[in-house]
MARDOFI-461314 format. One record per residue (C-alpha): chain; x, y, z; residue in one letter. Coordinates in pm, 1 decimal, padded with zeros to 6 digits. Layout:
MARDOFI-461314
   ch         c1         c2         c3   aa
    A          X          Y          Z    A
...
//
This chain:
MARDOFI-461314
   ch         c1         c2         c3   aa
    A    01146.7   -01884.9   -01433.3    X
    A    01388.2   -02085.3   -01200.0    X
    A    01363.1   -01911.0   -00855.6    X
    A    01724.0   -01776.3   -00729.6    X
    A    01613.5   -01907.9   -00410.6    X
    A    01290.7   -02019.9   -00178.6    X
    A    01197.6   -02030.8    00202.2    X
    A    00970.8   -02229.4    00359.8    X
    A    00802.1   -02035.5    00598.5    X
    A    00579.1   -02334.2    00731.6    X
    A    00262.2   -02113.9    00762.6    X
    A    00067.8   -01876.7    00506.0    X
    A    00295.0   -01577.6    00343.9    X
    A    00053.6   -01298.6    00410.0    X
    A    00267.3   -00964.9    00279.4    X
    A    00583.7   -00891.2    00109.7    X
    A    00797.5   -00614.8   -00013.2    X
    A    01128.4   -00535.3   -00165.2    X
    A    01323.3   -00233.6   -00181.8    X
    A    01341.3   -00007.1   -00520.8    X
    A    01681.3   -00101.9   -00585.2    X
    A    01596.1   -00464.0   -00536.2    X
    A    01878.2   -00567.2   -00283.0    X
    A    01594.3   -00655.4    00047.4    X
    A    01296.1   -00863.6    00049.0    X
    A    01044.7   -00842.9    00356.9    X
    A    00779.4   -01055.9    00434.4    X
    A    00529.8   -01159.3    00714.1    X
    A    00370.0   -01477.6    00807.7    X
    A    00035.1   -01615.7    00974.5    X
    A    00209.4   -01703.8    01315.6    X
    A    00352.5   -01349.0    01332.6    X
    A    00689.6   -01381.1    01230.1    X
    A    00859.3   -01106.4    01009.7    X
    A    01145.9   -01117.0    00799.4    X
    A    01405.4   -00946.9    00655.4    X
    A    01586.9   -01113.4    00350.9    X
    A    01906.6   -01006.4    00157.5    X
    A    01831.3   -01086.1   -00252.4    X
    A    02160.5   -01331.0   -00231.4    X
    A    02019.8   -01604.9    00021.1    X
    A    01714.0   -01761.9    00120.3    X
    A    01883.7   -01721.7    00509.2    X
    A    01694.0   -01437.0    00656.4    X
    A    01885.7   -01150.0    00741.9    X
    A    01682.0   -01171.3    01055.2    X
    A    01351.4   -01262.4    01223.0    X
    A    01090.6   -01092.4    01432.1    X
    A    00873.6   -01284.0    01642.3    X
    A    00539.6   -01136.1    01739.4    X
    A    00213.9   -01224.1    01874.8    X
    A   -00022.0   -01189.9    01538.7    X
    A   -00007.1   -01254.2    01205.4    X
    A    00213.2   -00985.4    00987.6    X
    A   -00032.9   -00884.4    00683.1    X
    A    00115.5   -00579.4    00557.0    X
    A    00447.1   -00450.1    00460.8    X
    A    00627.3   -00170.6    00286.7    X
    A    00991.8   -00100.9    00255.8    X
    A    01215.0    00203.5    00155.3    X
    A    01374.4    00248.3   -00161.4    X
    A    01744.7    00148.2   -00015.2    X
    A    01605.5   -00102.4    00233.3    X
    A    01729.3    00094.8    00564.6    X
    A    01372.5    00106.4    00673.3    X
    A    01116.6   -00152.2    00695.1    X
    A    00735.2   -00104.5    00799.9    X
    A    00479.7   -00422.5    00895.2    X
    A    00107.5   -00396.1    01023.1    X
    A    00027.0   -00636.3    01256.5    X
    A   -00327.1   -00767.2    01328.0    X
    A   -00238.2   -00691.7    01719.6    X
    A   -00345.6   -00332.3    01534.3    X
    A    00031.6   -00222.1    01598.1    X
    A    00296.1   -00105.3    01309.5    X
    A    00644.3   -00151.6    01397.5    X
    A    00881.6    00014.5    01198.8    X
    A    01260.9   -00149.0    01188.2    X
    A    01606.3   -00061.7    01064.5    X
    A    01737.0   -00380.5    00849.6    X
    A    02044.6   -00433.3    01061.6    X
    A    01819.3   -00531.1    01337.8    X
    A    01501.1   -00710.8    01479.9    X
    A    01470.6   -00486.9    01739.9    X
    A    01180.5   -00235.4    01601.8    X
    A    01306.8    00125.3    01603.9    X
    A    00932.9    00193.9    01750.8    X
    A    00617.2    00031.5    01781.2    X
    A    00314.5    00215.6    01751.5    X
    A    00019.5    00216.1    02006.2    X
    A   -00297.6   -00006.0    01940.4    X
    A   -00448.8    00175.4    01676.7    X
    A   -00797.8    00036.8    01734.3    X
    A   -00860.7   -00179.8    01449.6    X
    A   -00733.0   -00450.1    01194.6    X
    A   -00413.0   -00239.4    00961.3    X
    A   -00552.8   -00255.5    00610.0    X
    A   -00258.2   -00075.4    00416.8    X
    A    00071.8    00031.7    00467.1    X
    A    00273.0    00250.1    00268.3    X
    A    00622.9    00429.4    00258.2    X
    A    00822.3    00696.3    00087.0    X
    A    01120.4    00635.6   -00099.2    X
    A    01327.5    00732.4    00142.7    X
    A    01174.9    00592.1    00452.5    X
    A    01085.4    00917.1    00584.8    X
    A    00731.0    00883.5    00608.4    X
    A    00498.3    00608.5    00687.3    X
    A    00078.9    00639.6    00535.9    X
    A   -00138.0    00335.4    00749.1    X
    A   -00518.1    00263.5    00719.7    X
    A   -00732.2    00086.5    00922.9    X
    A   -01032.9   -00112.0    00936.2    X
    A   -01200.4    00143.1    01146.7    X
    A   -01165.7    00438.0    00910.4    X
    A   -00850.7    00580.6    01003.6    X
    A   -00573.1    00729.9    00871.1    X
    A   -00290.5    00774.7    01000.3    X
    A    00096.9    00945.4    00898.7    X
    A    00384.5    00862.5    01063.5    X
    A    00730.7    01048.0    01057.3    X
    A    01005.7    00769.8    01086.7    X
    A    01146.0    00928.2    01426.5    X
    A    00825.9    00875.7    01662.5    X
    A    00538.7    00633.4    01700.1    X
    A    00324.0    00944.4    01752.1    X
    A    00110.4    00987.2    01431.2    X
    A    00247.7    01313.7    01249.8    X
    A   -00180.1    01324.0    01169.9    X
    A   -00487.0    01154.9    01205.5    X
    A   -00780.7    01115.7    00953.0    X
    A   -01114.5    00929.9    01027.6    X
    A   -01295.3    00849.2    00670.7    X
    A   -01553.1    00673.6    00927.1    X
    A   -01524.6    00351.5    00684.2    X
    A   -01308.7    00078.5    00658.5    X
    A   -00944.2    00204.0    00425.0    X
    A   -00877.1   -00068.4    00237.2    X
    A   -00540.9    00102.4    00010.6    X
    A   -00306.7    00396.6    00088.9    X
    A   -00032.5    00518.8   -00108.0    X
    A    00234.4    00786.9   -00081.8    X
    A    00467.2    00935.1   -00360.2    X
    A    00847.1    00857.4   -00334.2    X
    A    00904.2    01230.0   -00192.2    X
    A    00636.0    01210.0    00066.1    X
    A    00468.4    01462.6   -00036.2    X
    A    00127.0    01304.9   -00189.4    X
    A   -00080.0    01076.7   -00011.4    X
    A   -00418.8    00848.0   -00174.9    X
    A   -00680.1    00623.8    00023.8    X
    A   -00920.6    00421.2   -00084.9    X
    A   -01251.6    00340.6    00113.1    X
    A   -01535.7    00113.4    00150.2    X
    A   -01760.5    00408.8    00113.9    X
    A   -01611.8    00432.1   -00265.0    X
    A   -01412.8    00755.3   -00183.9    X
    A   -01064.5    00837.0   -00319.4    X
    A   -00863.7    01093.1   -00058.7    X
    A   -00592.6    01289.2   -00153.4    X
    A   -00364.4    01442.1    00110.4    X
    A   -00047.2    01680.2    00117.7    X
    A    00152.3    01539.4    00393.1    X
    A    00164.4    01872.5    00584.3    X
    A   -00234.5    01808.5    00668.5    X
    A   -00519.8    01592.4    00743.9    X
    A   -00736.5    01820.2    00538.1    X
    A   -00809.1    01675.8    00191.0    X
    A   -00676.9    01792.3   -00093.8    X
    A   -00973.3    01625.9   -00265.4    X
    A   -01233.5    01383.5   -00274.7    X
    A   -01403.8    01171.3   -00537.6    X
    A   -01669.7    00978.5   -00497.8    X
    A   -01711.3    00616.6   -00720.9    X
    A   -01979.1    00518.1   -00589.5    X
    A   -01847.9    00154.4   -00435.1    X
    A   -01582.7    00012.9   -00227.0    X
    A   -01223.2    00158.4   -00365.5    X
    A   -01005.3   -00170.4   -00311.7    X
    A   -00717.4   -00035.0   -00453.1    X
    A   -00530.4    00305.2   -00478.2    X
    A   -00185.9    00376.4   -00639.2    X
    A    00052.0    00662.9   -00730.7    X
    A    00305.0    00751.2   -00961.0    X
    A    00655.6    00836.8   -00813.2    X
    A    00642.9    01203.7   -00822.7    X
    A    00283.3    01204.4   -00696.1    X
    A    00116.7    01396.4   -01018.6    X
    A   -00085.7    01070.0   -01097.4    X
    A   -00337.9    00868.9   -00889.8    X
    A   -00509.7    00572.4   -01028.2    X
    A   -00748.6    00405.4   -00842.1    X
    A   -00984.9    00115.0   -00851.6    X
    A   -01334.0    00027.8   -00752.9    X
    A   -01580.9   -00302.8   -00705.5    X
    A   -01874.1   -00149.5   -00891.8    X
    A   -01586.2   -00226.1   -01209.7    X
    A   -01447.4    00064.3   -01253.2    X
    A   -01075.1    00207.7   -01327.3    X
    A   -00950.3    00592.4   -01272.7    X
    A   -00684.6    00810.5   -01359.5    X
    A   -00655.8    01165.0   -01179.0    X
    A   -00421.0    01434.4   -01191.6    X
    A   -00334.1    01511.4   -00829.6    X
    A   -00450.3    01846.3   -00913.7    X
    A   -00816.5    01755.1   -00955.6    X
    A   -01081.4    01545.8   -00851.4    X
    A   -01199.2    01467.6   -01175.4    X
    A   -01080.0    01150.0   -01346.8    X
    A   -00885.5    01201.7   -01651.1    X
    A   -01024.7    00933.5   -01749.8    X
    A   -01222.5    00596.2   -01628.8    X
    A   -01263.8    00249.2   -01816.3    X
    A   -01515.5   -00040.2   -01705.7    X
    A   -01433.0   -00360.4   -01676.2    X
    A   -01719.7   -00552.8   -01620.5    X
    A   -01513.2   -00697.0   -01307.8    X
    A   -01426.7   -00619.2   -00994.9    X
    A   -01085.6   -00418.7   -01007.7    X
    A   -00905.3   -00622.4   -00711.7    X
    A   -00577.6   -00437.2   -00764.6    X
    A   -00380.3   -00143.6   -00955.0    X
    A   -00035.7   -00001.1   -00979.6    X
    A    00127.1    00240.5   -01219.9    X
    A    00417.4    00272.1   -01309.8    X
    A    00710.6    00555.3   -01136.6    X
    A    00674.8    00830.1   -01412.8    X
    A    00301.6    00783.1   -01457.6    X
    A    00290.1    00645.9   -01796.6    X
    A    00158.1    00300.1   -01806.1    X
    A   -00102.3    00168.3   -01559.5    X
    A   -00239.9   -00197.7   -01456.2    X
    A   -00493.8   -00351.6   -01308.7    X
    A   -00640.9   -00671.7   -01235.3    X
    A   -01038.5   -00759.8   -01273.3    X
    A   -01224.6   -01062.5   -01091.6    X
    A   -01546.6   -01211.0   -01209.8    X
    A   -01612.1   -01543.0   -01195.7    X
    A   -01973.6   -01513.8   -01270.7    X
    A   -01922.7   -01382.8   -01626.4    X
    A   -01582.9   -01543.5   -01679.2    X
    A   -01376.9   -01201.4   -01669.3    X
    A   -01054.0   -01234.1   -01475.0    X
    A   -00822.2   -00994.2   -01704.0    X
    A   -00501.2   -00769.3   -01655.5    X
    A   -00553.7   -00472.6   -01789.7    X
    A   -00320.0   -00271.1   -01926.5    X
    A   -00323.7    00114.9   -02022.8    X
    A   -00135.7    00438.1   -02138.7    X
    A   -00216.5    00743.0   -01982.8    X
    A   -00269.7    00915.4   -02246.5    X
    A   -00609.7    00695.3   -02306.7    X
    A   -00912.9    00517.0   -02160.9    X
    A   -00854.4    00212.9   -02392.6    X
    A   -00635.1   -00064.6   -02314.9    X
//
């Protein structure tokens, strides 16, 4: 539990994010500074100074590639041998909610507070496609190949995408605000969760959950785990006293 090393960044640590084989840590401040970090030294590789606060990250599998959503409603997308971005997108109209990337840095999911989704290819700042939920997207996810995307909305939908359109693969409805959205590497498994207390696990094949648990909390967060087989989540409620991980199989329902 000793840290290997810690930076003071001065300001609130709004996002961070390290690579799959561990080796780069990102991260983005209040007084919109990013950073890129090597796992041996609390040095930054290098820092990016911008003019608003850095709130989301993602970063590719090897660390080559490094996304951050800025609330100037920009994503700039960097290689980590420099601070100079590789491209900066164009306003985009509205806070950046979520960013996500594939495993090999390829492709880029982004959600807004304005309803829109977006999919970037790693070569242009031009969106590959465009999706308006009409509703703030408060979680997007994309499998390690690219080829599966998820959102989650405040008007309780999941959407499911193929990356080669903006027409949904699906849709499911909760019935409240989906706050958090995840995927299993290979894309076959989408778990999702909701504020009306509610978990889900689909099969990217079908809108219907394989299954769904209650928590009697809000479900502020959930991941799962590369091959699908294990999923968590965390549930807030401090008016009945539950503030639980939860912790599943796929196989079942119960925790």
């Amino acid at each position: 539990s000793t840290p290997l090393w810690s930076y003071d960044f001065g300001t609130s640590v709004y996002t961070t994010s390290i690579s799959g084989d561990g080796e780069y840590i990102s991260a983005g401040s209040h007084d919109g500074k990013f950073y890129l970090f090597d796992k041996d030294s609390s040095t930054p590789l290098w820092t990016y100074e911008g003019t608003e606060r850095f709130d989301q990250s993602a970063i590719s599998a090897d660390g080559e590639y490094i996304v951050g959503g800025s609330d100037d409603n920009k994503v700039y997308l960097f290689d980590k041998d420099s601070s100079t971005p590789l491209w900066t997108s164009s306003n985009l109209g509205n806070q950046i909610r979520c960013v996500s990337m594939s495993a090999d840095g390829k492709y880029i999911v982004v959600g807004t507070d304005d309803g829109d989704i977006y999919l970037f290819g790693k070569d242009s700042s031009t969106s590959i496609w465009t999706y308006d939920v009409g509703n703030s997207v408060y979680s997007c996810a994309i499998s390690s190949d690219g080829e599966i995307i998820a959102s989650g909305a405040s008007d309780g939908y999941v959407y499911v995408f193929d990356k080669d359109s903006s027409t949904t693969l699906w849709t499911y409805n909760s019935g409240a605000a989906i706050t958090s959205v995840a995927l299993s590497a290979d894309g076959e498994y989408i778990t999702a969760g909701n504020t009306d207390d509610n978990i889900y696990l689909f099969d990217k094949d079908s809108s219907t959950p394989i299954w769904t648990y209650e928590t009697n909390a809000d479900v502020r967060t959930v991941a799962i785990s590369a091959d699908g087989k294990y999923i968590v989540a965390g549930g807030y409620d401090n008016n009945n006293g539950v503030n639980n991980i939860f912790l599943f199989d796929k196989s079942s329902s119960t925790p």
